[in-house]
N, C-alpha and C positions, 0 to 999 in steps of 0.2 A: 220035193226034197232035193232033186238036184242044183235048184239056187243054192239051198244053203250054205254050202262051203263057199260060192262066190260073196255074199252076202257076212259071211263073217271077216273076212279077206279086208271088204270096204267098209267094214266097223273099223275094224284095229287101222287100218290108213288113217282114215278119219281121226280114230281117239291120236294118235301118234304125230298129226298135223296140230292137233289144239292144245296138243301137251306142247309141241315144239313153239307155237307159235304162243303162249300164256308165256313160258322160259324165254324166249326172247325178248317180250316185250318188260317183262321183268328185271332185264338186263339192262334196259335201254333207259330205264327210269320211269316207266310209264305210270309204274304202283306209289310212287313215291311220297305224294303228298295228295291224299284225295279228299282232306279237308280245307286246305286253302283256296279253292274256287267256292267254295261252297260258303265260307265264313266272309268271300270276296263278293259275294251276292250280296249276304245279308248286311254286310257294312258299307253296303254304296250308297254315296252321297247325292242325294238326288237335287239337290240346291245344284245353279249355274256358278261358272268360277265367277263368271264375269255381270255383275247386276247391265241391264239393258238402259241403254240414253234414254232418258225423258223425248229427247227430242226425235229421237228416234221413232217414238210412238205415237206420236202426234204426224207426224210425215206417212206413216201407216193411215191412221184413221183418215186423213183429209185424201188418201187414195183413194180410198175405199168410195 
């Protein structure tokens, strides 16, 4: 029984750091938009910008 009082001590540090640090990061923009990567996944374009030279692939295979 005599942890206890230390152990409560390093509860409320703790809760007082995660409170400070959630309020920061909230501050900072962190929460802002949590569905724009998410919506930036599912609309990726998975086609090349650039179609590949014909000639280009034949110079491959006669490597090979």
């Amino acid at each position: 029984m005599e942890v206890l009082p230390l152990l409560i001590v390093i509860s409320l540090v703790l809760l007082a750091f995660a409170v400070w640090l959630f309020f920061r990061m909230s501050d900072s923009g962190q929460f802002d938009d949590v569905e724009g990567p998410a919506r930036r996944i599912l609309m990726d374009d998975d086609r090349p910008a650039i179609a590949p030279d014909a000639s280009s692939q034949s110079d491959a295979r006669s490597r090979q």
